[in-house]
MMTF fields as JSON, N, C-alpha, C and O atoms, coordinates in Angstrom:
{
  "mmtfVersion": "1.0.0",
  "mmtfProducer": "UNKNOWN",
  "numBonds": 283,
  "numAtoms": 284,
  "numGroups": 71,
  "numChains": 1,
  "numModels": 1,
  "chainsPerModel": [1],
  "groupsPerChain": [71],
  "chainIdList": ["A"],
  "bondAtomList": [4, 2, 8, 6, 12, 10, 16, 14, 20, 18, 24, 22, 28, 26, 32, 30, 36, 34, 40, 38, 44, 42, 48, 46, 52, 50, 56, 54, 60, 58, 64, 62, 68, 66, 72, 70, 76, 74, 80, 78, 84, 82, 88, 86, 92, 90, 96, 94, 100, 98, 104, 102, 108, 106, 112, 110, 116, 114, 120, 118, 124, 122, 128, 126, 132, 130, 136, 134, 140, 138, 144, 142, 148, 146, 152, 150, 156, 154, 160, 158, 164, 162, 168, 166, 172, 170, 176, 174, 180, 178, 184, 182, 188, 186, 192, 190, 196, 194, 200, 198, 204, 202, 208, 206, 212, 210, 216, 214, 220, 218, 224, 222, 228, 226, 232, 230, 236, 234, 240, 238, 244, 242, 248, 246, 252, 250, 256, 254, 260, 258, 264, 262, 268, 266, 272, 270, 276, 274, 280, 278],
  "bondOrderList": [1, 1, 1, 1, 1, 1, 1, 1, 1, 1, 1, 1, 1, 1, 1, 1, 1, 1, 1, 1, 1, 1, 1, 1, 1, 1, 1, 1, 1, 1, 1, 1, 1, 1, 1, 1, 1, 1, 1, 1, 1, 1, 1, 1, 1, 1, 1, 1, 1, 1, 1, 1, 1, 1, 1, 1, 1, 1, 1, 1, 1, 1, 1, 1, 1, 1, 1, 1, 1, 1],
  "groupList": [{"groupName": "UNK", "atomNameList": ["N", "CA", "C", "O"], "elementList": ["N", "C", "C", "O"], "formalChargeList": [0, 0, 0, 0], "bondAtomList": [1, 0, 2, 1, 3, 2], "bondOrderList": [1, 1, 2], "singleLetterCode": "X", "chemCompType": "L-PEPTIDE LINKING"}],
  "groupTypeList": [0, 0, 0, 0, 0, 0, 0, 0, 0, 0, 0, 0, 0, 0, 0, 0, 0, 0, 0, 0, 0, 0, 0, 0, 0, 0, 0, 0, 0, 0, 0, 0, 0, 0, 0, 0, 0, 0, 0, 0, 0, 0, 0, 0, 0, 0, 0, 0, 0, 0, 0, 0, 0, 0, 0, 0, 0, 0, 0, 0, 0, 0, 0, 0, 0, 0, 0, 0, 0, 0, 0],
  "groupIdList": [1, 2, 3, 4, 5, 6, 7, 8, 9, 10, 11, 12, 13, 14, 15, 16, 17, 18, 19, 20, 21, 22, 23, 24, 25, 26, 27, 28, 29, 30, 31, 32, 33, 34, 35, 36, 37, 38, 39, 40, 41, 42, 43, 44, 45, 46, 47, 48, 49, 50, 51, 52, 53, 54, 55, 56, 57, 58, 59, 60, 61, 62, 63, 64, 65, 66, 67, 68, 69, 70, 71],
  "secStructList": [7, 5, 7, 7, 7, 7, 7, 7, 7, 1, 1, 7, 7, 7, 7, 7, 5, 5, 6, 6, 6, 6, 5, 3, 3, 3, 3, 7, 6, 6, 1, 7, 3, 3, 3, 3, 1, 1, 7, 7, 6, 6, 6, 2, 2, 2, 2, 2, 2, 7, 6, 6, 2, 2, 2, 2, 2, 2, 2, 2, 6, 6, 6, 1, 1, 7, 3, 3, 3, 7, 7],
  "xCoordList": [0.854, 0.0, 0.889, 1.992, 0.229, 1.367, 0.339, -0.744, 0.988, -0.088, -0.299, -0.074, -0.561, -1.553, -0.232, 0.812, -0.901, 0.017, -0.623, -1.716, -0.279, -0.238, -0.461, 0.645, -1.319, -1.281, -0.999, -0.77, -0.968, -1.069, -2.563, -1.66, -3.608, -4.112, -5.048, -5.094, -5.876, -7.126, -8.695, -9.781, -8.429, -9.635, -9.199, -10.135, -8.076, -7.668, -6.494, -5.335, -7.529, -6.656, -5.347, -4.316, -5.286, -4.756, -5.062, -5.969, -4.401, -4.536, -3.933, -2.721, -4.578, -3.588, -3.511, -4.036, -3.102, -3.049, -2.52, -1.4, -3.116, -3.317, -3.414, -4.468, -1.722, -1.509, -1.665, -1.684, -1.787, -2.464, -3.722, -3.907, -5.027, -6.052, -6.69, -7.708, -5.297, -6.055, -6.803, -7.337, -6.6, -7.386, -7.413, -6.858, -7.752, -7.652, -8.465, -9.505, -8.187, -8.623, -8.276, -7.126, -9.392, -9.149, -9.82, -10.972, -9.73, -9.995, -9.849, -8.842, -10.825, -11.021, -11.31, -11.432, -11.327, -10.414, -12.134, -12.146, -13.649, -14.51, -14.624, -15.567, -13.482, -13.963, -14.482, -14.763, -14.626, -15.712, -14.349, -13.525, -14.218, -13.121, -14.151, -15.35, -13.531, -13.852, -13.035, -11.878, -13.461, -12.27, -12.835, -14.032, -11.816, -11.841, -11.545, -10.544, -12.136, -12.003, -11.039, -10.86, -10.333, -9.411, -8.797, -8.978, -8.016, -7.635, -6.546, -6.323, -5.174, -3.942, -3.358, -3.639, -2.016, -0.736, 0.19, 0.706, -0.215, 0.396, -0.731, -0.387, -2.347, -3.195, -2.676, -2.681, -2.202, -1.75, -0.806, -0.822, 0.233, 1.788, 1.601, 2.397, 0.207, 0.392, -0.61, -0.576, -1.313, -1.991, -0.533, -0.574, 0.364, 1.307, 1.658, 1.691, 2.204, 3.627, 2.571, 3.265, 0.962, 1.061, 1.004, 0.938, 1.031, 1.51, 0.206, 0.275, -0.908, -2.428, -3.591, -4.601, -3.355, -3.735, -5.46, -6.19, -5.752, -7.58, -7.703, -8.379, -6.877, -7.54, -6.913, -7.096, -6.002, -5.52, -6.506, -6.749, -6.901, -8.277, -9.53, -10.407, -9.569, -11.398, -10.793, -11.565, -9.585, -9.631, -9.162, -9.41, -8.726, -8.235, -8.738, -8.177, -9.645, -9.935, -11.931, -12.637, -12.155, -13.117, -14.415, -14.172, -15.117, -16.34, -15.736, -16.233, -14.322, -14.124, -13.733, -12.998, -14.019, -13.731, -14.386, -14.331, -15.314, -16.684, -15.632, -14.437, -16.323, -16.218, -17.548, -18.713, -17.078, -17.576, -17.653, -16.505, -18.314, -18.193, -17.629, -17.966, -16.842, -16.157, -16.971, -17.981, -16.555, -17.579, -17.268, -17.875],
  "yCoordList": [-1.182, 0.0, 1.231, 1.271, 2.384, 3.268, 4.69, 4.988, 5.384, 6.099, 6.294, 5.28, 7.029, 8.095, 9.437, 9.828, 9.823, 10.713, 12.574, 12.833, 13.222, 14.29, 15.464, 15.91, 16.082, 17.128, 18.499, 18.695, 19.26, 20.847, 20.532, 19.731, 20.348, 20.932, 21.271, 21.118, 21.857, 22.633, 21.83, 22.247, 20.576, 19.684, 18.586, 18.053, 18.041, 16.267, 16.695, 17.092, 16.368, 16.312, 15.205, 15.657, 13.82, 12.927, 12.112, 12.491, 10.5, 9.416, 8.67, 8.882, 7.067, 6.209, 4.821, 4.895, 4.128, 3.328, 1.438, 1.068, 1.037, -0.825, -1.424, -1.838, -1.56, -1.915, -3.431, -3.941, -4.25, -5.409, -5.694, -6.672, -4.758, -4.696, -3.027, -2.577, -2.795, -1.648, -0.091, 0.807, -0.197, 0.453, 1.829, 2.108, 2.601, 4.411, 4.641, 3.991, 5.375, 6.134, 7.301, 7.613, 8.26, 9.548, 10.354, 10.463, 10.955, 12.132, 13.085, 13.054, 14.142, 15.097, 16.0, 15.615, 17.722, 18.63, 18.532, 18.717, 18.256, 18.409, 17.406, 17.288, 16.509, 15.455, 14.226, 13.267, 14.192, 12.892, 12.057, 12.741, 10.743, 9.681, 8.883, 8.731, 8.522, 7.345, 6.619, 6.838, 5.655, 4.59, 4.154, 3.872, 4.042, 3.712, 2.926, 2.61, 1.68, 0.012, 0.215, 1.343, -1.007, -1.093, -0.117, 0.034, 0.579, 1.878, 1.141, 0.168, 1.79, 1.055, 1.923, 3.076, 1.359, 1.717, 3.448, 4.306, 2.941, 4.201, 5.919, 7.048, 5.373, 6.369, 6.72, 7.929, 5.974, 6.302, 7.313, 8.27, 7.044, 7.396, 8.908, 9.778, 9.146, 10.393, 11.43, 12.66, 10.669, 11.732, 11.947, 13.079, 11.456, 11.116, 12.038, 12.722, 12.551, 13.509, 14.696, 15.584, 15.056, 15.98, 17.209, 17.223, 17.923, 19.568, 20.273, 21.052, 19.858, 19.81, 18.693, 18.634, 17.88, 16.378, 16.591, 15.804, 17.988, 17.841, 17.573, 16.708, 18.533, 18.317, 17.45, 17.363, 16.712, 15.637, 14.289, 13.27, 14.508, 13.513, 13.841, 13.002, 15.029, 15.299, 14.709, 14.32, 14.777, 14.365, 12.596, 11.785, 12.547, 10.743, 9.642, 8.558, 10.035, 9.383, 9.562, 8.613, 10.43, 10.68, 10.392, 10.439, 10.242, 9.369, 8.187, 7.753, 7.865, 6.848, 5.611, 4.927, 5.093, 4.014, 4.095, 5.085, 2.899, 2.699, 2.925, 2.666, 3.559, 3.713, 3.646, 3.441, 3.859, 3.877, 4.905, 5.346, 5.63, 6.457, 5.667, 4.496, 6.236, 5.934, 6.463, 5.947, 7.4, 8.664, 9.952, 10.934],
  "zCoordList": [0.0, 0.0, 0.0, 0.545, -0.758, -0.925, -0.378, -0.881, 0.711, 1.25, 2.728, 3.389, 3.192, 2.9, 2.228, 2.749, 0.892, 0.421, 0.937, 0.434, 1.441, 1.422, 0.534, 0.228, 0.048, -1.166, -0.842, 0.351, -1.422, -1.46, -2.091, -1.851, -2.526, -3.54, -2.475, -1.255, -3.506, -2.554, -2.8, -2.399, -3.573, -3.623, -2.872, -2.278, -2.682, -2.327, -1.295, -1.423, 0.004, 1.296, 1.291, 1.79, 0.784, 0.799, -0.054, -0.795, -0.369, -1.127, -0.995, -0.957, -0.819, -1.004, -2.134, -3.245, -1.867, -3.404, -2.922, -2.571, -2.999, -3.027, -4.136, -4.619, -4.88, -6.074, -6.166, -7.286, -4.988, -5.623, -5.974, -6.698, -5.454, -5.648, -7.024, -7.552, -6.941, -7.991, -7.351, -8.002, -5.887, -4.811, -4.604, -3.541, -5.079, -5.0, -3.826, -3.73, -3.016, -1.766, -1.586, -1.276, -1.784, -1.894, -0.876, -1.297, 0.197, 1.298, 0.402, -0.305, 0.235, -0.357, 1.336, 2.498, 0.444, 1.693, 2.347, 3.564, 1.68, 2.689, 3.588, 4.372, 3.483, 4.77, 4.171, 4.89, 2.916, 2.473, 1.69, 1.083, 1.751, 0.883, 0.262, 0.492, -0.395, -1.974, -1.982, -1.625, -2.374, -2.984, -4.174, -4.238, -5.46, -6.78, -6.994, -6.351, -8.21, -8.028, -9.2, -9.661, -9.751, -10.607, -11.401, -12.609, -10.629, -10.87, -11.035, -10.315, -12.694, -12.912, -12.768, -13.095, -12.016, -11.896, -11.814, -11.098, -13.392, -14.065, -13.963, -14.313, -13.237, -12.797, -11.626, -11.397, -10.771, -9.497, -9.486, -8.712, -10.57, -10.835, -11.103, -10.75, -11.913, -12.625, -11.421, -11.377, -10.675, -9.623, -8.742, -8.259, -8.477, -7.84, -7.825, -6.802, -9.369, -9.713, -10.295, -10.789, -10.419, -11.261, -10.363, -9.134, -10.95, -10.303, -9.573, -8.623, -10.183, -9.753, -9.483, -10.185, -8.468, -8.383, -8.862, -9.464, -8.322, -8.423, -9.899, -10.457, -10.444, -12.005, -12.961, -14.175, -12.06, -12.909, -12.259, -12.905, -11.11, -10.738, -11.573, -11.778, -12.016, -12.397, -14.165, -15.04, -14.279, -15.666, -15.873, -16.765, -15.155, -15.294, -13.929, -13.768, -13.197, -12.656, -11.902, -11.562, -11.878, -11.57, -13.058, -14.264, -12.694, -13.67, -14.814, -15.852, -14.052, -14.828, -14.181, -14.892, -12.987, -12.343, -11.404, -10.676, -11.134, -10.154, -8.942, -9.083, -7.432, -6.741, -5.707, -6.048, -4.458, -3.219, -2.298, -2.336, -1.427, -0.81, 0.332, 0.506, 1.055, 2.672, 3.581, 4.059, 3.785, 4.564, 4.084, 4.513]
}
């Protein structure tokens, strides 16, 4: 498991990542997490390193991999 990662951004408090299951877990800054089902690798890699995680989430990961609300 790789995580809990830390952001600057001003949408995604944190994230973490369960590369044997594919597992995205995302805390967003209102308090509410998700987790994203077969999320690959290289999605992880690029929320990882990009310079703006929100809008590299609203563009490569968000309405595109079933998820769950946490709380």
């Amino acid at each position: 498991m790789h995580g809990p990662l830390l952001t600057p951004s001003t949408v995604i408090r944190s994230f973490s990542y369960e590369p044997d299951q594919g597992r995205l877990v995302i805390e967003f800054q209102s308090g509410c997490s998700y987790e994203y089902f077969d999320v690959p690798p290289d999605i992880f890699a690029g929320l990882r390193s990009a310079p703006s995680p929100g809008s590299y989430f609203n563009a490569r990961v968000r309405d595109r991999y079933s998820y769950s609300r946490l709380h």
